[in-house]
C-alpha positions in Angstrom: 0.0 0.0 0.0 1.1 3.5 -1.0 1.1 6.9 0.8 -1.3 7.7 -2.0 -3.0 4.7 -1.4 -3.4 5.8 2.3 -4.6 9.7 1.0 -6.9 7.7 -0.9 -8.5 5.9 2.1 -8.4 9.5 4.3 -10.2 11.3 1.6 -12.9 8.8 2.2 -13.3 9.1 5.3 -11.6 6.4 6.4 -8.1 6.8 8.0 -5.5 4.3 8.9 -4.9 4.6 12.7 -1.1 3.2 12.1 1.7 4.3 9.5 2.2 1.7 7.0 5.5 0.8 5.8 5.9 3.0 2.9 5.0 6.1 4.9 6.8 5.5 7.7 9.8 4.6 5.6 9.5 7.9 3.8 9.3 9.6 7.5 12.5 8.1 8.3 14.4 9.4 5.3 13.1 12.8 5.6 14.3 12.4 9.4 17.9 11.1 7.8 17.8 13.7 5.6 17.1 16.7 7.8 19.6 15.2 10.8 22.3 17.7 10.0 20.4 20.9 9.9 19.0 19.9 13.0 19.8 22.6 15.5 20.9 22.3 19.2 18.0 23.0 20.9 16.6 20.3 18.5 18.9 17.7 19.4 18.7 18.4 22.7 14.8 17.9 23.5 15.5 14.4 21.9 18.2 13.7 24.6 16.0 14.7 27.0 12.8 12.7 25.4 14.8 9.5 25.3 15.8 10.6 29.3 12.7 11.0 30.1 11.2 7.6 28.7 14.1 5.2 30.5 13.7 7.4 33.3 10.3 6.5 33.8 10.6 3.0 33.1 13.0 2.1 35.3 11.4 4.5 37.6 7.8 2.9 37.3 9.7 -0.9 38.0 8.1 -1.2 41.8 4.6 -0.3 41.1 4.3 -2.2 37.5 5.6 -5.5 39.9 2.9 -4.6 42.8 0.4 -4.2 40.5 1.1 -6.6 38.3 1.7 -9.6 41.0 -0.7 -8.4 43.8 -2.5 -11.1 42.4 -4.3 -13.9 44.3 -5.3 -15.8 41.2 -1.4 -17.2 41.1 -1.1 -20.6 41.9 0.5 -21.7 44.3 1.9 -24.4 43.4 4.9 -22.5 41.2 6.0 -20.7 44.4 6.0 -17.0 43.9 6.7 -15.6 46.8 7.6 -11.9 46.7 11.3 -12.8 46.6 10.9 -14.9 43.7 8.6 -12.3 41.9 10.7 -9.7 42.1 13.7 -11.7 40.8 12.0 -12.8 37.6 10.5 -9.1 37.4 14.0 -7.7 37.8 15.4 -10.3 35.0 13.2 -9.6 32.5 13.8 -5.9 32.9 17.5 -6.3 32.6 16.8 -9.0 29.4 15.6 -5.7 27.6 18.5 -3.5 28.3 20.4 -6.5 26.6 18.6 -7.4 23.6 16.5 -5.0 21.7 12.6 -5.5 21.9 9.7 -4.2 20.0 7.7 -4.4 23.7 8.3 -3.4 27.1 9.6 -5.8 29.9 6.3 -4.6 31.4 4.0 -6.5 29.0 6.1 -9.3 29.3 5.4 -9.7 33.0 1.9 -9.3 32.0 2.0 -12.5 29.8 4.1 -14.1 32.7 1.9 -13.4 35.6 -1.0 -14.7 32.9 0.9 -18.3 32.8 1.1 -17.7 36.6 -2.7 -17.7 36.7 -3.2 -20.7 34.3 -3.1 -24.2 37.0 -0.2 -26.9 35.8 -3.2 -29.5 35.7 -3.9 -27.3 32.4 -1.8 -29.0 30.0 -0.6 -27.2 26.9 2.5 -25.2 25.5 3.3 -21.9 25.2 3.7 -20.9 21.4 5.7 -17.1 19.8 5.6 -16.3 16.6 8.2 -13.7 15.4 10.6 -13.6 17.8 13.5 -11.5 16.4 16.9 -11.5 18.2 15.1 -13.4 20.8 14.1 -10.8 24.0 10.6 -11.9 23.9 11.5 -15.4 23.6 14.2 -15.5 26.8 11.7 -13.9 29.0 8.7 -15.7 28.2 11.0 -18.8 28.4 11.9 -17.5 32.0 8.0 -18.0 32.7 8.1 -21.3 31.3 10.8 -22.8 33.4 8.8 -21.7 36.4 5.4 -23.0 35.0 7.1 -26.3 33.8 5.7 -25.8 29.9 8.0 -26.2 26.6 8.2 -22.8 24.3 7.7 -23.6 20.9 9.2 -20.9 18.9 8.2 -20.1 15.0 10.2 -18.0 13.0 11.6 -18.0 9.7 14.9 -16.6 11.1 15.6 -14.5 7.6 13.5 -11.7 8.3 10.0 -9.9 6.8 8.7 -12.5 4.1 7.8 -11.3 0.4 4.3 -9.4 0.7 1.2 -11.0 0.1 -1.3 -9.6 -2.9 -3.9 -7.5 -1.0 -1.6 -7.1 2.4 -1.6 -3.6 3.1 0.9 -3.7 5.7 3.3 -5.5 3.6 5.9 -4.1 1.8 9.0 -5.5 -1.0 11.6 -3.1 0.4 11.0 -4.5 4.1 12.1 -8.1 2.7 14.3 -9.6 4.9 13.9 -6.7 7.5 13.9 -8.0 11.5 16.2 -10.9 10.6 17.9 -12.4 13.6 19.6 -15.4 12.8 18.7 -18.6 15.0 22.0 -19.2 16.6 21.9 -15.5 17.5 18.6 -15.9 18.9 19.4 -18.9 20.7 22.6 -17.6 21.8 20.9 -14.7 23.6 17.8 -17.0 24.9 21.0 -19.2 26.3 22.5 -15.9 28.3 19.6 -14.4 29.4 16.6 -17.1 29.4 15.8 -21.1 29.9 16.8 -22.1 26.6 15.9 -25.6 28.1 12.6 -24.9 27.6 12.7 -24.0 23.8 12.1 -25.2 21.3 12.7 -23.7 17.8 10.9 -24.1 14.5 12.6 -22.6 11.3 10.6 -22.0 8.3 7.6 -19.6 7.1 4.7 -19.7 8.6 2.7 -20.8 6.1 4.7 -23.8 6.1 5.2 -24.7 9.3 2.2 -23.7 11.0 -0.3 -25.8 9.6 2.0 -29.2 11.1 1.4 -27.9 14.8 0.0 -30.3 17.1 0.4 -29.5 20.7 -1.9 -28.1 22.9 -1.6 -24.1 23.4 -2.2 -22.4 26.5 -0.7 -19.4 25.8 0.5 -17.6 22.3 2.4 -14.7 21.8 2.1 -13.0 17.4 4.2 -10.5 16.8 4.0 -10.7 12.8 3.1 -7.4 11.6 1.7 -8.9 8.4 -2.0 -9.0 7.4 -1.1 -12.7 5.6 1.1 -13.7 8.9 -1.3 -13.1 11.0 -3.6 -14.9 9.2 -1.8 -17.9 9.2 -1.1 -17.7 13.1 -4.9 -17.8 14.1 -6.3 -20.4 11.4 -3.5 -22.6 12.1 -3.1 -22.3 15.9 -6.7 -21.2 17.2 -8.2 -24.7 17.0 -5.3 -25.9 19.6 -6.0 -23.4 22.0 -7.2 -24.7 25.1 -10.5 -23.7 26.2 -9.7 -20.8 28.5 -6.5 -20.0 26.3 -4.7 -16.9 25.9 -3.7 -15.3 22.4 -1.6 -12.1 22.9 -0.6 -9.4 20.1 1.4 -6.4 20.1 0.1 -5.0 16.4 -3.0 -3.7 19.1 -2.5 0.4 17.7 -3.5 -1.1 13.7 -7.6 -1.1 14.3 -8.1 -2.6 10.7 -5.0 -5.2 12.1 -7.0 -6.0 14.8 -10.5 -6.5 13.2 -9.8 -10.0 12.3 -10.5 -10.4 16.2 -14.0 -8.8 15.4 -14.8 -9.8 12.1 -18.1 -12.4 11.9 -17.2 -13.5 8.2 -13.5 -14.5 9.3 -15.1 -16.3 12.6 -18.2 -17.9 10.9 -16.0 -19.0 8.0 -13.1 -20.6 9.7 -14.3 -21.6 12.9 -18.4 -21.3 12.8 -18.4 -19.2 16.0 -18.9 -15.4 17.2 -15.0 -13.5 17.1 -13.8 -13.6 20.4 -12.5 -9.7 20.3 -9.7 -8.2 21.6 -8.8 -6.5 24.6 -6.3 -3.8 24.7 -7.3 -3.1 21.0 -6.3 1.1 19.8 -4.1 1.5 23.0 -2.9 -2.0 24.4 -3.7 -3.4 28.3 -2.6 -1.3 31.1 1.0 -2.5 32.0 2.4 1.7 33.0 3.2 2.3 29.4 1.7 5.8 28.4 0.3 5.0 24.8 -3.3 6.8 24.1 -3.0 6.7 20.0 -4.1 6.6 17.4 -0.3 5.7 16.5 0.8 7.8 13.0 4.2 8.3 11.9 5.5 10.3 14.6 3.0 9.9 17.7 3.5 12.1 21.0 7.5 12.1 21.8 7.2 10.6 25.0 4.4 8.1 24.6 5.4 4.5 23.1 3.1 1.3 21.7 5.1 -0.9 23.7 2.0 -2.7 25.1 0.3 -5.7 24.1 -3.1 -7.4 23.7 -5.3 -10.4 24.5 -8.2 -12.4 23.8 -9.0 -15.8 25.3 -10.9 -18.4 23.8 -13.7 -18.3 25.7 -14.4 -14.4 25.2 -17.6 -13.4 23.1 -16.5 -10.3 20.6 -20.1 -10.3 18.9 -22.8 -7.1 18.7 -25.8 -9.1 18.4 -28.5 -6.5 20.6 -31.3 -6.2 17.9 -34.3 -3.7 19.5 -37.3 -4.4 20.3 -40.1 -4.1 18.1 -43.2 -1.7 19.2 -47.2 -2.2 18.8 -46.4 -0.8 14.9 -44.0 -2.7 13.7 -41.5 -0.5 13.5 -38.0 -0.8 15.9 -37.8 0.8 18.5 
Protein backbone atom coordinates (compact mmCIF):
# COMPACT_ATOMS: atom_id res chain seq x y z
CA UNK A 1 0.00 0.00 0.00
CA UNK A 2 1.10 3.49 -1.04
CA UNK A 3 1.06 6.85 0.78
CA UNK A 4 -1.30 7.72 -1.99
CA UNK A 5 -3.00 4.69 -1.39
CA UNK A 6 -3.41 5.78 2.29
CA UNK A 7 -4.61 9.68 1.04
CA UNK A 8 -6.93 7.75 -0.89
CA UNK A 9 -8.51 5.85 2.11
CA UNK A 10 -8.36 9.49 4.28
CA UNK A 11 -10.19 11.29 1.62
CA UNK A 12 -12.88 8.83 2.16
CA UNK A 13 -13.33 9.14 5.26
CA UNK A 14 -11.61 6.38 6.43
CA UNK A 15 -8.13 6.76 7.95
CA UNK A 16 -5.52 4.27 8.91
CA UNK A 17 -4.93 4.56 12.73
CA UNK A 18 -1.15 3.21 12.12
CA UNK A 19 1.69 4.31 9.49
CA UNK A 20 2.19 1.69 7.02
CA UNK A 21 5.46 0.78 5.85
CA UNK A 22 5.91 3.03 2.91
CA UNK A 23 4.99 6.06 4.91
CA UNK A 24 6.78 5.52 7.70
CA UNK A 25 9.83 4.65 5.57
CA UNK A 26 9.47 7.93 3.83
CA UNK A 27 9.26 9.60 7.47
CA UNK A 28 12.48 8.08 8.28
CA UNK A 29 14.35 9.44 5.33
CA UNK A 30 13.10 12.84 5.56
CA UNK A 31 14.29 12.40 9.41
CA UNK A 32 17.86 11.09 7.84
CA UNK A 33 17.79 13.66 5.58
CA UNK A 34 17.06 16.74 7.82
CA UNK A 35 19.63 15.22 10.76
CA UNK A 36 22.35 17.73 10.03
CA UNK A 37 20.42 20.90 9.87
CA UNK A 38 19.02 19.94 13.00
CA UNK A 39 19.80 22.57 15.50
CA UNK A 40 20.93 22.34 19.16
CA UNK A 41 18.03 23.04 20.86
CA UNK A 42 16.62 20.32 18.52
CA UNK A 43 18.92 17.75 19.43
CA UNK A 44 18.70 18.44 22.74
CA UNK A 45 14.79 17.93 23.51
CA UNK A 46 15.50 14.36 21.86
CA UNK A 47 18.19 13.74 24.60
CA UNK A 48 15.96 14.70 26.99
CA UNK A 49 12.79 12.73 25.37
CA UNK A 50 14.78 9.52 25.31
CA UNK A 51 15.81 10.59 29.35
CA UNK A 52 12.74 10.96 30.10
CA UNK A 53 11.16 7.61 28.74
CA UNK A 54 14.08 5.23 30.53
CA UNK A 55 13.66 7.40 33.34
CA UNK A 56 10.32 6.54 33.75
CA UNK A 57 10.57 3.04 33.06
CA UNK A 58 13.05 2.10 35.29
CA UNK A 59 11.37 4.46 37.63
CA UNK A 60 7.76 2.88 37.29
CA UNK A 61 9.67 -0.86 38.02
CA UNK A 62 8.14 -1.16 41.82
CA UNK A 63 4.59 -0.31 41.06
CA UNK A 64 4.29 -2.21 37.54
CA UNK A 65 5.62 -5.49 39.90
CA UNK A 66 2.89 -4.57 42.79
CA UNK A 67 0.36 -4.21 40.49
CA UNK A 68 1.05 -6.62 38.31
CA UNK A 69 1.73 -9.63 41.03
CA UNK A 70 -0.71 -8.43 43.78
CA UNK A 71 -2.48 -11.08 42.41
CA UNK A 72 -4.34 -13.89 44.30
CA UNK A 73 -5.33 -15.76 41.16
CA UNK A 74 -1.36 -17.22 41.10
CA UNK A 75 -1.08 -20.57 41.88
CA UNK A 76 0.46 -21.68 44.32
CA UNK A 77 1.93 -24.37 43.42
CA UNK A 78 4.92 -22.49 41.19
CA UNK A 79 5.97 -20.66 44.44
CA UNK A 80 6.00 -17.01 43.86
CA UNK A 81 6.69 -15.58 46.75
CA UNK A 82 7.60 -11.87 46.71
CA UNK A 83 11.28 -12.82 46.57
CA UNK A 84 10.89 -14.93 43.65
CA UNK A 85 8.62 -12.29 41.88
CA UNK A 86 10.73 -9.74 42.12
CA UNK A 87 13.75 -11.73 40.79
CA UNK A 88 12.03 -12.80 37.65
CA UNK A 89 10.53 -9.10 37.40
CA UNK A 90 14.05 -7.70 37.75
CA UNK A 91 15.44 -10.28 34.97
CA UNK A 92 13.19 -9.56 32.49
CA UNK A 93 13.80 -5.93 32.86
CA UNK A 94 17.54 -6.30 32.60
CA UNK A 95 16.83 -9.01 29.40
CA UNK A 96 15.62 -5.74 27.56
CA UNK A 97 18.55 -3.46 28.26
CA UNK A 98 20.44 -6.54 26.63
CA UNK A 99 18.60 -7.40 23.62
CA UNK A 100 16.53 -4.96 21.67
CA UNK A 101 12.62 -5.48 21.92
CA UNK A 102 9.71 -4.17 19.97
CA UNK A 103 7.69 -4.36 23.74
CA UNK A 104 8.29 -3.39 27.11
CA UNK A 105 9.59 -5.84 29.91
CA UNK A 106 6.29 -4.58 31.43
CA UNK A 107 3.96 -6.47 29.02
CA UNK A 108 6.13 -9.33 29.28
CA UNK A 109 5.40 -9.72 32.98
CA UNK A 110 1.86 -9.34 32.02
CA UNK A 111 1.96 -12.47 29.83
CA UNK A 112 4.08 -14.09 32.71
CA UNK A 113 1.85 -13.38 35.60
CA UNK A 114 -0.99 -14.75 32.87
CA UNK A 115 0.91 -18.31 32.78
CA UNK A 116 1.13 -17.66 36.56
CA UNK A 117 -2.74 -17.74 36.72
CA UNK A 118 -3.24 -20.74 34.35
CA UNK A 119 -3.05 -24.16 37.02
CA UNK A 120 -0.22 -26.94 35.83
CA UNK A 121 -3.19 -29.47 35.74
CA UNK A 122 -3.89 -27.34 32.39
CA UNK A 123 -1.79 -29.04 30.04
CA UNK A 124 -0.65 -27.21 26.92
CA UNK A 125 2.54 -25.19 25.54
CA UNK A 126 3.33 -21.94 25.15
CA UNK A 127 3.72 -20.89 21.39
CA UNK A 128 5.74 -17.14 19.78
CA UNK A 129 5.58 -16.27 16.57
CA UNK A 130 8.24 -13.72 15.39
CA UNK A 131 10.58 -13.61 17.81
CA UNK A 132 13.52 -11.51 16.35
CA UNK A 133 16.92 -11.46 18.19
CA UNK A 134 15.08 -13.36 20.81
CA UNK A 135 14.06 -10.79 23.96
CA UNK A 136 10.56 -11.92 23.91
CA UNK A 137 11.46 -15.36 23.65
CA UNK A 138 14.18 -15.48 26.76
CA UNK A 139 11.71 -13.90 29.03
CA UNK A 140 8.68 -15.69 28.24
CA UNK A 141 11.04 -18.78 28.41
CA UNK A 142 11.90 -17.50 32.01
CA UNK A 143 8.02 -18.01 32.73
CA UNK A 144 8.08 -21.32 31.31
CA UNK A 145 10.85 -22.82 33.36
CA UNK A 146 8.79 -21.71 36.41
CA UNK A 147 5.36 -22.99 35.01
CA UNK A 148 7.11 -26.32 33.82
CA UNK A 149 5.67 -25.76 29.88
CA UNK A 150 7.97 -26.16 26.63
CA UNK A 151 8.17 -22.84 24.30
CA UNK A 152 7.66 -23.55 20.91
CA UNK A 153 9.18 -20.90 18.94
CA UNK A 154 8.17 -20.13 14.97
CA UNK A 155 10.16 -18.00 13.03
CA UNK A 156 11.63 -18.04 9.69
CA UNK A 157 14.93 -16.56 11.12
CA UNK A 158 15.57 -14.51 7.58
CA UNK A 159 13.48 -11.65 8.30
CA UNK A 160 9.99 -9.90 6.84
CA UNK A 161 8.71 -12.46 4.06
CA UNK A 162 7.76 -11.31 0.37
CA UNK A 163 4.29 -9.40 0.67
CA UNK A 164 1.16 -11.01 0.09
CA UNK A 165 -1.27 -9.62 -2.87
CA UNK A 166 -3.90 -7.53 -1.01
CA UNK A 167 -1.61 -7.11 2.43
CA UNK A 168 -1.59 -3.55 3.15
CA UNK A 169 0.93 -3.73 5.70
CA UNK A 170 3.26 -5.51 3.60
CA UNK A 171 5.89 -4.12 1.75
CA UNK A 172 9.03 -5.46 -0.99
CA UNK A 173 11.56 -3.12 0.38
CA UNK A 174 10.98 -4.50 4.07
CA UNK A 175 12.07 -8.14 2.69
CA UNK A 176 14.32 -9.64 4.86
CA UNK A 177 13.86 -6.70 7.48
CA UNK A 178 13.86 -8.00 11.47
CA UNK A 179 16.16 -10.86 10.58
CA UNK A 180 17.86 -12.45 13.55
CA UNK A 181 19.56 -15.38 12.79
CA UNK A 182 18.66 -18.64 14.97
CA UNK A 183 21.95 -19.16 16.56
CA UNK A 184 21.92 -15.46 17.51
CA UNK A 185 18.60 -15.90 18.89
CA UNK A 186 19.39 -18.86 20.67
CA UNK A 187 22.58 -17.64 21.85
CA UNK A 188 20.94 -14.68 23.64
CA UNK A 189 17.80 -16.99 24.90
CA UNK A 190 21.02 -19.19 26.34
CA UNK A 191 22.54 -15.94 28.27
CA UNK A 192 19.62 -14.37 29.44
CA UNK A 193 16.64 -17.08 29.38
CA UNK A 194 15.84 -21.08 29.92
CA UNK A 195 16.84 -22.09 26.56
CA UNK A 196 15.92 -25.57 28.06
CA UNK A 197 12.56 -24.88 27.58
CA UNK A 198 12.68 -23.98 23.83
CA UNK A 199 12.07 -25.25 21.34
CA UNK A 200 12.69 -23.71 17.79
CA UNK A 201 10.85 -24.13 14.47
CA UNK A 202 12.57 -22.64 11.35
CA UNK A 203 10.56 -21.96 8.30
CA UNK A 204 7.57 -19.64 7.10
CA UNK A 205 4.68 -19.66 8.56
CA UNK A 206 2.68 -20.77 6.06
CA UNK A 207 4.73 -23.83 6.09
CA UNK A 208 5.18 -24.73 9.29
CA UNK A 209 2.15 -23.72 11.04
CA UNK A 210 -0.28 -25.83 9.56
CA UNK A 211 1.98 -29.20 11.09
CA UNK A 212 1.39 -27.90 14.79
CA UNK A 213 0.04 -30.26 17.09
CA UNK A 214 0.38 -29.52 20.66
CA UNK A 215 -1.91 -28.11 22.87
CA UNK A 216 -1.56 -24.15 23.41
CA UNK A 217 -2.21 -22.36 26.52
CA UNK A 218 -0.69 -19.41 25.82
CA UNK A 219 0.52 -17.57 22.26
CA UNK A 220 2.37 -14.70 21.81
CA UNK A 221 2.08 -13.02 17.42
CA UNK A 222 4.23 -10.53 16.78
CA UNK A 223 3.96 -10.72 12.82
CA UNK A 224 3.08 -7.40 11.61
CA UNK A 225 1.66 -8.92 8.40
CA UNK A 226 -2.01 -9.02 7.40
CA UNK A 227 -1.13 -12.71 5.60
CA UNK A 228 1.05 -13.72 8.87
CA UNK A 229 -1.29 -13.11 10.96
CA UNK A 230 -3.56 -14.92 9.21
CA UNK A 231 -1.83 -17.89 9.15
CA UNK A 232 -1.14 -17.73 13.08
CA UNK A 233 -4.90 -17.76 14.13
CA UNK A 234 -6.27 -20.40 11.41
CA UNK A 235 -3.47 -22.62 12.08
CA UNK A 236 -3.09 -22.29 15.88
CA UNK A 237 -6.68 -21.24 17.20
CA UNK A 238 -8.22 -24.74 16.97
CA UNK A 239 -5.28 -25.85 19.56
CA UNK A 240 -5.96 -23.41 22.00
CA UNK A 241 -7.17 -24.71 25.08
CA UNK A 242 -10.51 -23.69 26.23
CA UNK A 243 -9.69 -20.84 28.49
CA UNK A 244 -6.49 -20.02 26.33
CA UNK A 245 -4.69 -16.94 25.94
CA UNK A 246 -3.71 -15.35 22.41
CA UNK A 247 -1.60 -12.12 22.86
CA UNK A 248 -0.61 -9.44 20.13
CA UNK A 249 1.41 -6.42 20.11
CA UNK A 250 0.13 -4.96 16.43
CA UNK A 251 -3.04 -3.73 19.08
CA UNK A 252 -2.47 0.37 17.67
CA UNK A 253 -3.46 -1.10 13.71
CA UNK A 254 -7.59 -1.11 14.27
CA UNK A 255 -8.08 -2.59 10.66
CA UNK A 256 -5.03 -5.21 12.05
CA UNK A 257 -7.01 -5.99 14.84
CA UNK A 258 -10.50 -6.50 13.24
CA UNK A 259 -9.83 -10.00 12.32
CA UNK A 260 -10.52 -10.38 16.19
CA UNK A 261 -14.02 -8.84 15.38
CA UNK A 262 -14.83 -9.79 12.08
CA UNK A 263 -18.07 -12.40 11.90
CA UNK A 264 -17.22 -13.46 8.20
CA UNK A 265 -13.52 -14.55 9.33
CA UNK A 266 -15.07 -16.25 12.56
CA UNK A 267 -18.18 -17.86 10.86
CA UNK A 268 -16.02 -19.02 7.99
CA UNK A 269 -13.13 -20.63 9.65
CA UNK A 270 -14.27 -21.62 12.86
CA UNK A 271 -18.35 -21.28 12.80
CA UNK A 272 -18.43 -19.24 15.97
CA UNK A 273 -18.88 -15.44 17.22
CA UNK A 274 -15.05 -13.46 17.10
CA UNK A 275 -13.83 -13.64 20.39
CA UNK A 276 -12.46 -9.74 20.28
CA UNK A 277 -9.69 -8.18 21.57
CA UNK A 278 -8.78 -6.51 24.61
CA UNK A 279 -6.35 -3.79 24.72
CA UNK A 280 -7.33 -3.06 21.01
CA UNK A 281 -6.28 1.13 19.79
CA UNK A 282 -4.07 1.53 23.02
CA UNK A 283 -2.87 -2.00 24.42
CA UNK A 284 -3.66 -3.38 28.32
CA UNK A 285 -2.64 -1.34 31.08
CA UNK A 286 1.03 -2.52 31.96
CA UNK A 287 2.37 1.71 33.03
CA UNK A 288 3.16 2.32 29.38
CA UNK A 289 1.71 5.82 28.39
CA UNK A 290 0.30 5.01 24.82
CA UNK A 291 -3.30 6.80 24.10
CA UNK A 292 -3.00 6.71 20.04
CA UNK A 293 -4.13 6.63 17.39
CA UNK A 294 -0.30 5.69 16.48
CA UNK A 295 0.81 7.81 12.95
CA UNK A 296 4.18 8.34 11.90
CA UNK A 297 5.48 10.28 14.57
CA UNK A 298 3.04 9.90 17.70
CA UNK A 299 3.48 12.14 20.95
CA UNK A 300 7.51 12.11 21.76
CA UNK A 301 7.23 10.55 24.96
CA UNK A 302 4.38 8.10 24.64
CA UNK A 303 5.41 4.46 23.13
CA UNK A 304 3.09 1.34 21.71
CA UNK A 305 5.13 -0.86 23.69
CA UNK A 306 2.04 -2.75 25.10
CA UNK A 307 0.27 -5.71 24.11
CA UNK A 308 -3.14 -7.35 23.70
CA UNK A 309 -5.26 -10.36 24.48
CA UNK A 310 -8.16 -12.44 23.84
CA UNK A 311 -9.00 -15.78 25.30
CA UNK A 312 -10.94 -18.38 23.82
CA UNK A 313 -13.70 -18.29 25.65
CA UNK A 314 -14.39 -14.38 25.25
CA UNK A 315 -17.64 -13.42 23.11
CA UNK A 316 -16.48 -10.26 20.61
CA UNK A 317 -20.11 -10.29 18.89
CA UNK A 318 -22.84 -7.14 18.70
CA UNK A 319 -25.82 -9.08 18.42
CA UNK A 320 -28.53 -6.51 20.64
CA UNK A 321 -31.33 -6.23 17.94
CA UNK A 322 -34.27 -3.66 19.52
CA UNK A 323 -37.32 -4.42 20.34
CA UNK A 324 -40.11 -4.14 18.10
CA UNK A 325 -43.22 -1.69 19.24
CA UNK A 326 -47.21 -2.15 18.83
CA UNK A 327 -46.41 -0.76 14.94
CA UNK A 328 -43.98 -2.73 13.73
CA UNK A 329 -41.54 -0.45 13.52
CA UNK A 330 -38.02 -0.78 15.87
CA UNK A 331 -37.77 0.78 18.53
Amino acid sequence: MTVQDDAALRREGRTLTAATPAEAGQQKQAHAAAAPSRSRRTKLQMRVNEWLRRAYNSGSFPIVVLFLFHDRRIHPSYGMTWPNKLRLAWRMYRNTKHIHTGTSYKAHLAMAVTLLEIPPSTKGVVVECGCWNGGSTANLSLACAIVGRELIVYDSFEGMPAPQPNDKWAVESATGFLRGDLEVVRENVRRYGAVEQCQFRKGWFSDTLPGHKERIVLAYLDVDYEASMHDCVVNLWPHVVPQGYVFMDEYSRLDYCAIFFSERFWKEYFDTAPPGLMGTGSGIGVGQYFLGPKRVLGRPLQQALSVAYTRKDFYGLWDYVPAEDPSGATA
